[in-house]
N, C-alpha and C positions, 0 to 999 in steps of 0.2 A: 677248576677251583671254584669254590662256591664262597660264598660270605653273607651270612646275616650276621645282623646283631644280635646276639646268643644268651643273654642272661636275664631275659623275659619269662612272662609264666609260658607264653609258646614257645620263645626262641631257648630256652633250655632244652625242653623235650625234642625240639626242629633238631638241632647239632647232634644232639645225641642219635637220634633214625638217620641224618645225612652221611654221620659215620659209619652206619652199620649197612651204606649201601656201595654194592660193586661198580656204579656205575660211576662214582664218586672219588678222585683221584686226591684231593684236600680240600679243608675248608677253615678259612680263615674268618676268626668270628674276633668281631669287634667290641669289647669289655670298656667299662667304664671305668673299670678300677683294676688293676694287677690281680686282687682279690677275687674278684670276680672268677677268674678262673678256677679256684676250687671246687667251683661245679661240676664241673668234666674230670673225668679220668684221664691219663696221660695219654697218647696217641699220637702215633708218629705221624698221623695225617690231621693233626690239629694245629691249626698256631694261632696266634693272639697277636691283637693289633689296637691298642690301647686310644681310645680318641673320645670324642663330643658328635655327635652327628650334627650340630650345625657345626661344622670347622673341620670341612672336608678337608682343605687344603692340608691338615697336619695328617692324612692318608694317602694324598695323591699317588703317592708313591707303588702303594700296597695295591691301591685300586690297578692300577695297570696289570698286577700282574694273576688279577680278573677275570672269569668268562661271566660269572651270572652272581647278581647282588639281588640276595632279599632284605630286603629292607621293613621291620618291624616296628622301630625302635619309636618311641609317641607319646605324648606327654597326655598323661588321663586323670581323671579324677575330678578335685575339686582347687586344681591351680586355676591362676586367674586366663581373662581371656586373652590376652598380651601375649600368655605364655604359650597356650595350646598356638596361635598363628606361630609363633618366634617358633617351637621345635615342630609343630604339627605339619603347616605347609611352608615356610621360611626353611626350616629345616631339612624337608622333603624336596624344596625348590635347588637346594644348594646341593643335596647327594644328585640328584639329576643331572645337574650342571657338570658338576666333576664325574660324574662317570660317563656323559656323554665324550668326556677332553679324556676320558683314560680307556673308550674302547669298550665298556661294556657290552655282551653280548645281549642279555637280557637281566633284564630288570624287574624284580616281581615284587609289586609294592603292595604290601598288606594293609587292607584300610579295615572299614566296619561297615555291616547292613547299616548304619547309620547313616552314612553318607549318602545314603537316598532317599533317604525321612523325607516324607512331601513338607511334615512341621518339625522344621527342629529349630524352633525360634526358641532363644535361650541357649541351645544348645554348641556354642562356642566349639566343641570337639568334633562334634558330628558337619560343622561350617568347616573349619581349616581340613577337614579329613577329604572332603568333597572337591573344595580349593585344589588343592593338594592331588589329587584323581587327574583332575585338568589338566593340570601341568608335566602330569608322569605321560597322560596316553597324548598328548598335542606336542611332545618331545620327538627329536629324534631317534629314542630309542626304542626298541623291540618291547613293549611293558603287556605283561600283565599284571591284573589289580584285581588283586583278592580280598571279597568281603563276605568275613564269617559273622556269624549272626551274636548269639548268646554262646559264650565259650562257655563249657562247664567244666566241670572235675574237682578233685579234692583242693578245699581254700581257694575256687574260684574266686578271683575279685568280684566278678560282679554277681556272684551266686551271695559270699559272703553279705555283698549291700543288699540285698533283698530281704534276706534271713534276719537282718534287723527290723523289718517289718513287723516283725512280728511281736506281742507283747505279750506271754502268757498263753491264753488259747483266742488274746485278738489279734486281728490280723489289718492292719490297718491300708487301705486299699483304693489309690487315688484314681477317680474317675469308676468305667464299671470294672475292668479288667480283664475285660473279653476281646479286646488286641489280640490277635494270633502271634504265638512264637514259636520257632522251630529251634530248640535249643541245639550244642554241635558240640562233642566232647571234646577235650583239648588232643587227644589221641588218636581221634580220628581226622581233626584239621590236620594233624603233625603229617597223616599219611597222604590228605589229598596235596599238601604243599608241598611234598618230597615224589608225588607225583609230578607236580607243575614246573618245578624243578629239571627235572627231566628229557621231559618235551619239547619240543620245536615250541620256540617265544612264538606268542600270538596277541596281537595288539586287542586284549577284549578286557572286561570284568567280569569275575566268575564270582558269583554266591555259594556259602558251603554252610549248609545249614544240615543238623541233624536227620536222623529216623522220622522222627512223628514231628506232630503239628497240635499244640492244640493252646486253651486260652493263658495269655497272663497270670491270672488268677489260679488257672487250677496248677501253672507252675511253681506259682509262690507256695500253695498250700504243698507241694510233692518235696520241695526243699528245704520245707518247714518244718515241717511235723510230719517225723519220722516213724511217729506211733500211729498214724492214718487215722488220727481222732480230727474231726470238723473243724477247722477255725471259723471263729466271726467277724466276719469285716465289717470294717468302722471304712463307709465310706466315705471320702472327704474331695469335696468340690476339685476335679485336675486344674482347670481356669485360671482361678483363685491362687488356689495353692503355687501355681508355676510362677505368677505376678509378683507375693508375699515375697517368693523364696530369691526371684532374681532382684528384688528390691534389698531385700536384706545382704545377699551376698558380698558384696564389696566392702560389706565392715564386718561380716561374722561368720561368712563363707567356713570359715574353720572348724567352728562350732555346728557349723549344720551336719543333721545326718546324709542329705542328699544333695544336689544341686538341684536347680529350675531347668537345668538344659536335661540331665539325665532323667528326666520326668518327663522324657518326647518318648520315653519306652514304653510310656502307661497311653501313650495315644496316638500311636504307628504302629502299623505289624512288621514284625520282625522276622521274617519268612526267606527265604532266600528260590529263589529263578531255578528251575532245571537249566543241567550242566550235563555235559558229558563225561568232565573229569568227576574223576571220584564214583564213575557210574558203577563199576567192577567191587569198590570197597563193599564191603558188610557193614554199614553205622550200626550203633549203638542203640538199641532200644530204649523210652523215657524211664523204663524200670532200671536197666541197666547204669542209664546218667544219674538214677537219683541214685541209685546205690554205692556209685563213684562218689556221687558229693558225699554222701554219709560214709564214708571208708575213711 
C-alpha cells in the first residue's frame, strides 16, 4: 500500500500513474477536504484518508496499515516564515515521528534543488525544506529525498511566476540571468517517483532535473513569448532588490509579485546531480516542456 498526499499539482498526476501500475496493490492518498477527491476516478484500489499533515496522530491508525509514504505535501509561495517551519519541517518532523511508531517501510520525501542553494538567505522555504532533509535521512527510517528542480507543465506554479516577468515585449530580469536551469516536466517527475517507489529504500538524495540545461534567462524568454519575438530586459540590481523585498514583506508580502527568498532562483543554479533512477526514462526536450506550458 502506498500513500502520498494526492491533491497537489505532482501528487494528482503521482496517484493517478501509481494506480495504473501492477506492482501496486492500493494507495491510500491523504485529501484535505472530502472534496478533494473529485480529482480521481473511482477505483477499487484507492481510498481516502482525510487529515492535516501536521496532526499525524488523527492518521495513526491508517499509517500502520502502510509499507511506503510519499510525502509531498508543503507550504509554498508567499505564506510567512512561521508557517513554511510549522508545515515545512515541523510538519515533516511529526509525519517521521508517526511513521517511524507505525512501521513504515520506506519513506520518500519530496523536497526541492532548493534545499541545496549555497544562498538561500531569505529564502524561508528552501531553509525549512533542508531542515526538514536532516531529519527524514538522520531517522530511523529507510528515506529517500527527492529533489526536483523547476517543475514544468500546463499552469505550472512557478512557470506561471515567471510569466509575470514579463511586461509587454520587457522582460524584467533580476541580476544577469545566466544561473543555469534544468527544467523537469511534471510528467516525467511523476515517472521517476513511481520508479522510486518501487525500489529497494536507499538512504540517499536524488536530483531529477529535465532533458537540457541552459540559462535563466533564456528560460524565461521560452515561457514567455510564445511567438519567439526578443524580449528586453530591464535589468535590476539581485542585491538590492532581495533586501527591498524581505524588508517590505512582513507588511505587504501579499501585494508583492514575488518574495525576497524566491529570488535565490535568479542566483543559484538549479541543475540537478546525475542519478541512476530515471537513467532508462526518455525526458522531455526544452521544445517539448515549452509546448507543455503553452498547451
Amino acid at each position: 500500500m502506498r500513500w502520498p498526499w494526492g491533491t497537489g499539482y505532482i501528487g494528482t498526476p503521482l496517484v493517478k500513474r501509481l494506480l495504473q501500475s501492477d506492482a501496486i496493490d492500493e494507495v491510500n492518498c491523504l485529501i484535505r477536504t472530502t472534496a478533494d477527491s473529485d480529482r480521481f476516478p473511482s477505483r477499487s484500489l484507492l481510498r481516502y484518508s482525510v487529515g492535516d499533515i501536521t496532526q499525524p496522530a488523527a492518521y495513526a491508525g491508517e499509517l500502520k496499515q502502510c509499507d511506503t509514504l510519499i510525502h509531498m505535501a508543503a507550504a509554498t509561495g508567499k505564506v510567512s516564515k512561521a508557517e513554511h517551519w510549522r508545515v515545512n519541517c515541523e510538519g515533516t518532523k511529526n509525519l517521521v515521528d508517526a511513521s517511524v511508531a507505525a512501521g513504515i517501510r520506506h519513506f520518500i520525501f519530496i523536497s526541492s534543488i532548493a534545499a541545496g542553494y549555497p544562498d538561500n538567505k531569505y529564502y524561508h522555504y528552501a531553509q525549512a525544506k533542508s531542515a526538514a532533509e536532516q531529519y527524514v535521512l538522520n531517522s530511523p527510517l529507510q528515506a529517500t529525498v527527492v529533489r526536483p528542480t523547476i517543475v514544468t507543465g500546463h499552469d505550472a506554479p512557478v512557470t506561471q511566476g515567471l510569466r509575470k516577468l514579463r511586461m509587454g515585449r520587457l522582460l524584467l530580469l533580476f541580476g544577469t540571468g545566466e544561473v543555469c536551469v534544468q527544467p523537469v516536466s511534471v510528467s516525467d517527475l511523476v515517472e521517476v517517483l513511481h520508479e522510486v517507489t518501487l525500489q529497494q529504500p536507499t538512504r540517499q538524495i536524488i536530483e531529477v532535473g529535465g532533458k537540457d540545461v541552459l540559462t535563466l534567462r533564456r528560460f524565461i524568454e521560452c515561457i514567455s513569448s510564445p511567438d519567439s519575438k526578443p524580449l528586453i530586459p530591464i535589468p535590476i540590481p539581485l542585491r538590492p532588490a532581495r533586501f527591498l523585498l524581505a524588508m517590505m514583506e512582513p507588511a505587504i508580502s501579499r501585494w508583492l509579485p514575488l518574495t525576497a527568498g524566491q529570488l535565490a532562483l535568479f542566483r543559484n543554479n538549479s541543475t540537478a546531480a546525475t542519478s541512476d533512477v530515471g537513467s532508462t526514462h526518455e525526458f522531455m526536450s526544452l521544445e517539448e516542456l515549452v509546448a507543455q506550458c503553452h498547451g
